[in-house]
C-alpha positions as CSV (number, residue, x, y, z in Angstrom):
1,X,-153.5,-73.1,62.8
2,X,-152.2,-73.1,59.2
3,X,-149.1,-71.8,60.2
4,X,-148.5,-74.7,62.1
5,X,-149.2,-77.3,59.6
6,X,-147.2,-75.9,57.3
7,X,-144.3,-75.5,60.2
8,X,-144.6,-79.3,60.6
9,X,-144.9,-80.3,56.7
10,X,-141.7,-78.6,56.4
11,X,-140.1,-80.3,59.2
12,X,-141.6,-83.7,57.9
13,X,-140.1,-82.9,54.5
14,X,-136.6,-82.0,56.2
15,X,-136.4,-85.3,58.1
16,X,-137.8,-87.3,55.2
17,X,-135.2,-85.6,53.0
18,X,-132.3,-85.9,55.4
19,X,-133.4,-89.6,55.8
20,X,-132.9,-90.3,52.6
21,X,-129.3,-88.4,52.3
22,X,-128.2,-90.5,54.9
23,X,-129.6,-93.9,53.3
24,X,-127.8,-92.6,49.6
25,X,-124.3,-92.0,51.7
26,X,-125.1,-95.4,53.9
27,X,-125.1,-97.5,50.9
28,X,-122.1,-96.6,48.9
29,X,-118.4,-97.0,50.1
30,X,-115.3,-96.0,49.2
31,X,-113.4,-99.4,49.2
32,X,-109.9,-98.0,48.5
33,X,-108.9,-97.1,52.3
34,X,-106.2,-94.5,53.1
35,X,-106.2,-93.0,49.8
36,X,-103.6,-90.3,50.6
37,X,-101.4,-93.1,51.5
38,X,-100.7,-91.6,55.4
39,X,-100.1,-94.6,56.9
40,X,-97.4,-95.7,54.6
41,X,-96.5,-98.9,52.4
42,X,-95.8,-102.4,53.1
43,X,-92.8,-103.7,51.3
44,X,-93.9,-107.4,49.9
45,X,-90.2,-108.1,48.6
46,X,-88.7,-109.3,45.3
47,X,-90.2,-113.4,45.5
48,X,-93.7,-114.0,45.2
49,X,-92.6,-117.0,47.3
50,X,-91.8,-115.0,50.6
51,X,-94.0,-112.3,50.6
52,X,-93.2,-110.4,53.9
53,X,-90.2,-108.4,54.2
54,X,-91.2,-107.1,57.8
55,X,-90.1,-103.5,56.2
56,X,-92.1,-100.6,54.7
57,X,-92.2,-96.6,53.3
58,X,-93.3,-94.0,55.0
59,X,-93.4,-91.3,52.4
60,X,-94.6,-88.5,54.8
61,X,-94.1,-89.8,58.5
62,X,-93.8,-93.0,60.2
63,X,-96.8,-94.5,61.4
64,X,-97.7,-97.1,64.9
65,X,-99.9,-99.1,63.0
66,X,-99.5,-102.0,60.1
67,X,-99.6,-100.1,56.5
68,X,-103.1,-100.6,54.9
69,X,-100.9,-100.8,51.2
70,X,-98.4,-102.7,50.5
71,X,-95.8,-103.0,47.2
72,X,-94.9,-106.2,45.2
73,X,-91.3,-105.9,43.7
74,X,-91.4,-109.6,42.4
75,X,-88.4,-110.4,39.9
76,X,-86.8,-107.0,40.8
77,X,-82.6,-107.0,40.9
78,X,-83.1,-103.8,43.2
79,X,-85.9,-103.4,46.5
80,X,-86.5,-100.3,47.2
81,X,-85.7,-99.3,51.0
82,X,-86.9,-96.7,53.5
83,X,-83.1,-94.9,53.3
84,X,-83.6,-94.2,49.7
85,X,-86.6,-91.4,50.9
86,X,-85.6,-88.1,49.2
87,X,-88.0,-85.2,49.7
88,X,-88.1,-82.1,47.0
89,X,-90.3,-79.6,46.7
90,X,-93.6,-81.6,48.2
91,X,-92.7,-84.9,46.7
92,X,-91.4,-87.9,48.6
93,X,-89.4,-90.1,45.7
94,X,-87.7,-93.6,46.1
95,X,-85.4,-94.7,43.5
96,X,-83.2,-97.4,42.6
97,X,-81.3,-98.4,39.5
98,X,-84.3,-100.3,38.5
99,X,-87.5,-98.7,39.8
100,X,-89.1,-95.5,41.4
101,X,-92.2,-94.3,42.8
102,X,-92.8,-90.9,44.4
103,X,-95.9,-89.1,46.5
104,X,-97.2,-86.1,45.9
105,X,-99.9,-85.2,48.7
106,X,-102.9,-83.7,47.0
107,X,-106.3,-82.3,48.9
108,X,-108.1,-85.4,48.6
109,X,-105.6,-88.4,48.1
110,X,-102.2,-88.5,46.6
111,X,-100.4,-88.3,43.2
112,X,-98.3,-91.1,42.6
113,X,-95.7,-91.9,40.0
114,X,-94.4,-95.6,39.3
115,X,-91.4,-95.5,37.0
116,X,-89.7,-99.4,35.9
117,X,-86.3,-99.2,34.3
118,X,-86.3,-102.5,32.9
119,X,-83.1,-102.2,31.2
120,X,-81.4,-102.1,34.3
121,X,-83.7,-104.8,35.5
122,X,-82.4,-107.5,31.7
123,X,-79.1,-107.9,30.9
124,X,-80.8,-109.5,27.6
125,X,-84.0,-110.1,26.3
126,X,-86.7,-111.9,27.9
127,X,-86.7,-115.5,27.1
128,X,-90.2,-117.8,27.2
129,X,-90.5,-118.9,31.1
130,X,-88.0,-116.3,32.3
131,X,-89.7,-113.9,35.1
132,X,-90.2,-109.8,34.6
133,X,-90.1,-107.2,37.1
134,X,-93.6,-106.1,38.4
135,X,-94.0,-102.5,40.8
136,X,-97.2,-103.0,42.1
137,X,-99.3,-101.2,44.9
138,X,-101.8,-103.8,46.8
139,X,-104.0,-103.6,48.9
140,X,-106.5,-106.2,50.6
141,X,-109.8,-103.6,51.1
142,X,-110.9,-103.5,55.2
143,X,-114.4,-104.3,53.9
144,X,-115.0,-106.9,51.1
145,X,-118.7,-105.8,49.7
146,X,-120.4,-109.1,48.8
147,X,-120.9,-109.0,44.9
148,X,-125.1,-110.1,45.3
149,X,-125.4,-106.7,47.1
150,X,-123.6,-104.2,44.8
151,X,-125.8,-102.2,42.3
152,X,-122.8,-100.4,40.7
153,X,-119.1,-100.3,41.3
154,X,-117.6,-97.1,40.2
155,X,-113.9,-96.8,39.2
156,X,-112.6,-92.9,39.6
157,X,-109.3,-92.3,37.9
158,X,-107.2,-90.0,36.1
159,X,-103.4,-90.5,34.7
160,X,-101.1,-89.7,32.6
161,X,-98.0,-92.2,30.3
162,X,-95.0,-90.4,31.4
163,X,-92.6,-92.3,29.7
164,X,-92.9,-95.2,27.3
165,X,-89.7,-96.2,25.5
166,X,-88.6,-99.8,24.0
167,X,-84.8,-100.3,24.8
168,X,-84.0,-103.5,23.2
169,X,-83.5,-103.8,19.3
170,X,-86.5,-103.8,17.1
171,X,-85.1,-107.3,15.7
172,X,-84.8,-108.8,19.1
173,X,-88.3,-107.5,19.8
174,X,-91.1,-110.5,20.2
175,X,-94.8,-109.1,20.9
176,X,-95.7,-112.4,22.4
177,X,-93.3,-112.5,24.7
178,X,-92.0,-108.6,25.3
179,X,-94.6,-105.8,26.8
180,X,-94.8,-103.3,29.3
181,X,-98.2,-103.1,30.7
182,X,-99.6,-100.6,33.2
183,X,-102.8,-102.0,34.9
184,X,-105.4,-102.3,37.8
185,X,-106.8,-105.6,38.9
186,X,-109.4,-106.3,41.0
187,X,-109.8,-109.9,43.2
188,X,-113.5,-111.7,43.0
189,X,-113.1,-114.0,45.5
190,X,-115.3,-116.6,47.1
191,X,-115.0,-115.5,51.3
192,X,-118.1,-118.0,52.3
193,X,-115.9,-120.5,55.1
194,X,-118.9,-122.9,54.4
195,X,-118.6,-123.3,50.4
196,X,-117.3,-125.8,47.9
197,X,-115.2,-122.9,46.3
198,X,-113.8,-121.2,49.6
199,X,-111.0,-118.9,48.6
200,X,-111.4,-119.7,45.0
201,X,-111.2,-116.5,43.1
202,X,-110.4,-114.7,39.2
203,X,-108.5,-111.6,38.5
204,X,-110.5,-109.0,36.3
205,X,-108.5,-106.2,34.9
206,X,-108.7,-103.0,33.6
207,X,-105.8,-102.0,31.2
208,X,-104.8,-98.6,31.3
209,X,-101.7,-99.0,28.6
210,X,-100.2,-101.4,27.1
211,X,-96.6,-100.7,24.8
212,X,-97.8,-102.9,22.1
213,X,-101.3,-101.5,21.5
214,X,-102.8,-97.7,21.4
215,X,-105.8,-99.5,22.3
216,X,-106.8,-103.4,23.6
217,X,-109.2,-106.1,22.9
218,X,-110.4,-108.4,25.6
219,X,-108.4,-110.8,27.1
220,X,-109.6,-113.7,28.9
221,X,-107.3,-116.5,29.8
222,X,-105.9,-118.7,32.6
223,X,-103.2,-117.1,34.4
224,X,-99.3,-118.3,33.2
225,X,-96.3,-117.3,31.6
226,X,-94.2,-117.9,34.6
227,X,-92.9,-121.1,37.3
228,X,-95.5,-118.8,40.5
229,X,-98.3,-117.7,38.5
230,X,-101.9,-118.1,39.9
231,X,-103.6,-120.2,37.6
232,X,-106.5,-118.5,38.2
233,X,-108.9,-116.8,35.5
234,X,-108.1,-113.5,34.1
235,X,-110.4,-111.8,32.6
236,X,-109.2,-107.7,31.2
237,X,-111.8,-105.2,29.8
238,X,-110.9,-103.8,26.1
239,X,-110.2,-100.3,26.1
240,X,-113.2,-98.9,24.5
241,X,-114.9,-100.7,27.4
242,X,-113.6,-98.2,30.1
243,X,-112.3,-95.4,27.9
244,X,-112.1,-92.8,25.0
245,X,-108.6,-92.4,22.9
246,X,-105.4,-93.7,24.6
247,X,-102.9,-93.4,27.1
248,X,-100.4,-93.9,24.2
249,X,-100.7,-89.9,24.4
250,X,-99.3,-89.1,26.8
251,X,-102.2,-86.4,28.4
252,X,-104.2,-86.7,31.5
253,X,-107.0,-88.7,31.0
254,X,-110.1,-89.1,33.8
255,X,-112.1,-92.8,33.8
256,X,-115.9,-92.9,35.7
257,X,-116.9,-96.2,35.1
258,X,-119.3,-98.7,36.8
259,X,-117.3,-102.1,36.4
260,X,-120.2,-104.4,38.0
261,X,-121.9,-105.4,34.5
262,X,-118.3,-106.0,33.2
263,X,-117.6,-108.1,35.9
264,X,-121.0,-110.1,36.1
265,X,-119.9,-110.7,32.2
266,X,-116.2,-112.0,33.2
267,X,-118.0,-114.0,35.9
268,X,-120.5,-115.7,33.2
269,X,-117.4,-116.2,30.9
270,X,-115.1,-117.8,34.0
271,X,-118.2,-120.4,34.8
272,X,-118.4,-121.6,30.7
273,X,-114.9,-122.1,30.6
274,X,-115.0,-124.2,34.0
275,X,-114.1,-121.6,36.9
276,X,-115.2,-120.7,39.6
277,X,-117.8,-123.2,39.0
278,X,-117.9,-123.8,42.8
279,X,-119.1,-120.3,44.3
280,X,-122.4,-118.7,43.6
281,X,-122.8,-115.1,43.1
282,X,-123.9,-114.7,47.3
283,X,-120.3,-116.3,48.1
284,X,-118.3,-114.1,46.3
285,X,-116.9,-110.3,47.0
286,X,-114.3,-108.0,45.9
287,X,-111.6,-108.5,48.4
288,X,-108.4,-106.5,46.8
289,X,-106.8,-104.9,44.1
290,X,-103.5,-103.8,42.7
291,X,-102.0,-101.6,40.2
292,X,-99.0,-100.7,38.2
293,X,-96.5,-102.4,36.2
294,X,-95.5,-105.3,34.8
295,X,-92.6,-105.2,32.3
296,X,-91.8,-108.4,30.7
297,X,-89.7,-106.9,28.1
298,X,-86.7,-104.1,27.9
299,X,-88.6,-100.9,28.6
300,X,-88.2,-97.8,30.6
301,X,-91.8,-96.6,31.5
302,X,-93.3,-94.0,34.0
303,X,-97.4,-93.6,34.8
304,X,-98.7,-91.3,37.1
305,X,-102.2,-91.1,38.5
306,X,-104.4,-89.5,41.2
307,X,-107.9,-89.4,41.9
308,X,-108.0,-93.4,42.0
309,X,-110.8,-95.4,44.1
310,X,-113.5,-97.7,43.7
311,X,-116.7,-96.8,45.6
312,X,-119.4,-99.5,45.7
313,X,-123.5,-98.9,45.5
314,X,-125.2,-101.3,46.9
315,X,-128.7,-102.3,46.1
C-alpha cells in the first residue's frame, strides 16, 4: 500500500507543480511581437502629417501579411526604399545620404543598427521651431495589457553608442536647441470606448543617450518644440533610474528593469500637473512603443542594440 501513496503524492506534486509553471508562464507576456523582425517594416514616411506610405522593408524575405513594425522618417530629406537592400556577410543594411539601419538575425531576435547623418539631413544649424530628423521603429503591441493588472513590467536590453560626433561648430552649438538623443518610449493610453479620457494618453521615456549629457535627470514636460508635436505629457526616467555608467562609452551595456513603479510615478506626476486627469488607472494600458533617434542638431550618430522587449507580469 505505501508504495502506492507515495506513487500518487508524487504524481499530485508533479501536477501541482506543473500547474503552477503553467500559471507563472500564463501571466507574463512578451509585448514586443516579432522580435526578429521576420515579417518586415512598415515605412511611415517623412511627414507626421501622412503617415502611410503603402511601402515597407523586408530585410530577410518578403512577407503576405501587414508588417507588425513600422519606421517614422519624419523631417528626413532622404526615405529609405526597399531597392536600397544590400546584403553582406549576414547583415541586411539600407542606407541613404542621410540615414541607415541594418539587421543582423541573431538566435533569439535581431541586432539592429540605426545610424542619422544629420549633416546631410541641415544645410545650417537648427533654428527654434525648425523640425529635426527622427529614425524611429514603432510598433502598436497586438495585446495592450491593462496597467490595473500589471505587477511588474520588465524592460530587457543591451546596446552599444557606435558613433557620436557633433558636426557643426562649437560656437554655433546651442544645448537648448541642438541634441541628438537616442531613446525608447512607451504609450499609456486610456483604450476604455466608454470614458471621459478615451484615447487620451502620455509618453514615458527611457533615455538611453543623450550628446549633451554622460548621464540625465528627469524630464517631465508637455510635448513641443515643433508646428505637429503631441501635446501630450512626457515624462523620461533619469539615467541612474534604469542604469549604471553611460552609453557615452561606447561598450555594450545590458538594462533589466521593471518600469511599472516608474510609470505609476509619471502617472501621479501627469494627474498634479492636470493630465490625464480624465482616465483612471482600470482605463488605461500600454498600447505601443518606439525607439531610436531624434537629432535636432548637426550630428552623425550610430546605436546598436539587441536583446530588446518588454514582458509584462500581471498580478
Amino acid at each position: 500500500m505505501k508504495p502506492i501513496i507515495l506513487i500518487l503524492q508524487c504524481l499530485y506534486l508533479f501536477v501541482l507543480l506543473a500547474g503552477s509553471a503553467h500559471g507563472q508562464k500564463a501571466d507574463t507576456l512578451s509585448l514586443i511581437a516579432d522580435r526578429g523582425f521576420a515579417g518586415g517594416v512598415s515605412l511611415k514616411g517623412t511627414n507626421s502629417v501622412n503617415v502611410a506610405t503603402g511601402k515597407s522593408l523586408y530585410p530577410f524575405k518578403k512577407q503576405s501579411g501587414a508588417p507588425l513594425w513600422s519606421l517614422a522618417e519624419w523631417e528626413s530629406k532622404y526615405p529609405l526604399s526597399q531597392d536600397r537592400l544590400k546584403q553582406t556577410e549576414g547583415v541586411s543594411i539600407y542606407r541613404d545620404r542621410g540615414k541607415m539601419i541594418s539587421f543582423q538575425r541573431l538566435e533569439k531576435d535581431c541586432l539592429v543598427r540605426l545610424e542619422v547623418e544629420a549633416s546631410a539631413e541641415y544645410s545650417a544649424p537648427r533654428k527654434p521651431g525648425q523640425g529635426w530628423p527622427h529614425l524611429l521603429l514603432e510598433q502598436s503591441f497586438p495585446e495592450k495589457v491593462r496597467f490595473a493588472e500589471l505587477k511588474n513590467l520588465w524592460l530587457e536590453f543591451s546596446g552599444r553608442l557606435v558613433a557620436g560626433e557633433m558636426k557643426m561648430k562649437a560656437e554655433e552649438f546651442n544645448q537648448g536647441l541642438h541634441a541628438a538623443q537616442f531613446q525608447l518610449f512607451l504609450v499609456v493610453q486610456d483604450l476604455n470606448p466608454n470614458s471621459a479620457g478615451y484615447r487620451d494618453y502620455l509618453w514615458f521615456g527611457v533615455p538611453f543617450y543623450d550628446y549633451r549629457f554622460r548621464e540625465s535627470e528627469v524630464y517631465a514636460a508637455k510635448d513641443v518644440g515643433k508646428d505637429d508635436a503631441t501635446g501630450k505629457f512626457i515624462y523620461s526616467l533619469a539615467s541612474r533610474d534604469f542604469m549604471n555608467g553611460s552609453f557615452h562609452d561606447r561598450e555594450w551595456k545590458t538594462i533589466h528593469k521593471d518600469l511599472y513603479p516608474e510609470i505609476r510615478k509619471a502617472l501621479t506626476l501627469a494627474r498634479a500637473r492636470g493630465y490625464l486627469t480624465q482616465s483612471a488607472d482600470a482605463d488605461l494600458a500600454i498600447s505601443g512603443m518606439n525607439i531610436g533617434w531624434e537629432v535636432p542638431g548637426t550630428f552623425d550618430v550610430s546605436f546598436e542594440f539587441k536583446g530588446f522587449d518588454i514582458r509584462a507580469v500581471k498580478q
